[in-house]
N, C-alpha and C positions, 0 to 999 in steps of 0.2 A: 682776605680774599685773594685768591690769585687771578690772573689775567684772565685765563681761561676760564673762571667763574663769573667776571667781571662780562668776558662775551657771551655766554651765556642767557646774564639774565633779561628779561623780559624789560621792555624799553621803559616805565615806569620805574624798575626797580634798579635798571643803570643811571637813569637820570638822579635818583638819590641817593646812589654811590658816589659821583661825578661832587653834587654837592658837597659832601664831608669834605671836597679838595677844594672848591669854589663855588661860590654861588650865583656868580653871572650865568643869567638864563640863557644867553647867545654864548657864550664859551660851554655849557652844556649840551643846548644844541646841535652847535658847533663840533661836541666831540660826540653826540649821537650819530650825526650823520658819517664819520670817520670808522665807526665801529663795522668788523671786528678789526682788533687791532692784532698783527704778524708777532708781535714781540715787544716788551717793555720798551725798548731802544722804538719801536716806530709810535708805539703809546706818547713817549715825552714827545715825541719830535713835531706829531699832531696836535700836542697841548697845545707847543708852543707857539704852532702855526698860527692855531684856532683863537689864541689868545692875541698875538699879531694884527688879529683881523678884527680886533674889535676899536669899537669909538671909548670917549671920556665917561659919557653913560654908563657902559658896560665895564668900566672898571671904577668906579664910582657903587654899583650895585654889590661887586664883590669886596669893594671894603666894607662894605655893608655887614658882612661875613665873620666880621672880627671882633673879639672884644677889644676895649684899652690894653696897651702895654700894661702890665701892670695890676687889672681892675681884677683880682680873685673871683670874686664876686659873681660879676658878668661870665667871665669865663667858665665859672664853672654852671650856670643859667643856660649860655646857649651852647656849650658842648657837651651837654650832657649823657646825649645817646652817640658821640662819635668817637668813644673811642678813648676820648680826652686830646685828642690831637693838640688844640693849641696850648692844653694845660702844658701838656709837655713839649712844647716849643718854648712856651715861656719860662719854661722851667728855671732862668736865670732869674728870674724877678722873685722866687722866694727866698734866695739868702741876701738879698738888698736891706742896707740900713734904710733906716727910718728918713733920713735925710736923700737920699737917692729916691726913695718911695716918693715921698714928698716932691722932688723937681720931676720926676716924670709923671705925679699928676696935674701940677702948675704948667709943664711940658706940651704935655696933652691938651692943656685947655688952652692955650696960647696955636697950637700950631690947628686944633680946630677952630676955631677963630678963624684965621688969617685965611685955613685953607677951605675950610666949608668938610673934611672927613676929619677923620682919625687917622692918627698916625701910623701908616704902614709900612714895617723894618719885619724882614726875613730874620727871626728872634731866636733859631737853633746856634745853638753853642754862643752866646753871648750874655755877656754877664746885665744886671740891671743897668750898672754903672755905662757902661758900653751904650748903650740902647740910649740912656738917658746923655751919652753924649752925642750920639746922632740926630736925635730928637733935636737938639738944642740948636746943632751946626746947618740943620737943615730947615730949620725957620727963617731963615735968611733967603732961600732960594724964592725965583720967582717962582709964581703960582703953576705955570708951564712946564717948566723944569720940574718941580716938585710932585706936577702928576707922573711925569716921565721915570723919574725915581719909583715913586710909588708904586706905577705900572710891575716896574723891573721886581719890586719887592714880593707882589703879588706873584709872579708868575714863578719868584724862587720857591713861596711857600707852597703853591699846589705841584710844584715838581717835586717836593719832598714827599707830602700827602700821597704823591701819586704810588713812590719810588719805594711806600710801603707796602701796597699788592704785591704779594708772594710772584 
């Protein structure tokens, strides 16, 4: 889709474009009421605003958004109709040995636990091993800091999503 198609469409059918990049309903919102946007450059920069202005709720709903690192499965469940976007984000976790596989699903279950989501790491160009050592380094952060991370994670992966309208 390019931008100008993107302005275009009818405020239902941008709000489900919006989604394929995030699915916090106040960061869509948020970038409904911004639209039309002058240029991809004022696009990100409203993202990023829009996403600045939200609470722990609203980014808490967009992790919502994600499969596991990792979880084939899931990933290919809820990205079905988009594209494959996080397939191919995650595209490092399918040459992952058995043994990486393995600690980023122990990973996974350890760092939900502690933190109440799932693990959210901006997953383009990193390898399983990589991801499974962020995972690990960042079970240690407090809970506070770890949304703040996590926040920043979100907001790299819908600048990507976004950064693919033509």
């Amino acid at each position: 889709m390019t931008l100008e198609e993107f302005n275009a469409l009818d405020e239902a059918a941008a709000a489900q474009a919006l989604e394929l990049c995030c699915v916090s309903q106040q960061w869509i919102e948020g970038m409904l009421r911004e639209r039309p946007f002058a240029n991809k450059s004022n696009l990100r920069n409203c993202a990023e605003t829009v996403w600045n202005t939200l609470g722990r709720d609203d980014y808490l709903e967009a992790f919502e958004g994600h499969p596991k690192i990792g979880d084939v499965d899931s990933l290919k469940a809820k990205y079905a109709g988009s594209g494959n976007l996080a397939a191919h984000e995650q595209s490092g976790v399918a040459a992952a040995t058995d043994d990486v596989i393995e600690r980023l699903a122990a990973g996974n279950e350890r760092y939900e636990t502690r933190f109440g989501y799932i693990f959210i790491v901006c997953a383009t160009g990193k390898s399983a091993l990589e991801m499974c050592e962020l995972l690990e380094q960042r079970l240690d952060n407090d809970p506070e800091r770890e949304l703040a991370i996590a926040a920043r994670e979100q907001l790299k992966i819908l600048q990507i999503r976004l950064e693919q309208w033509q």
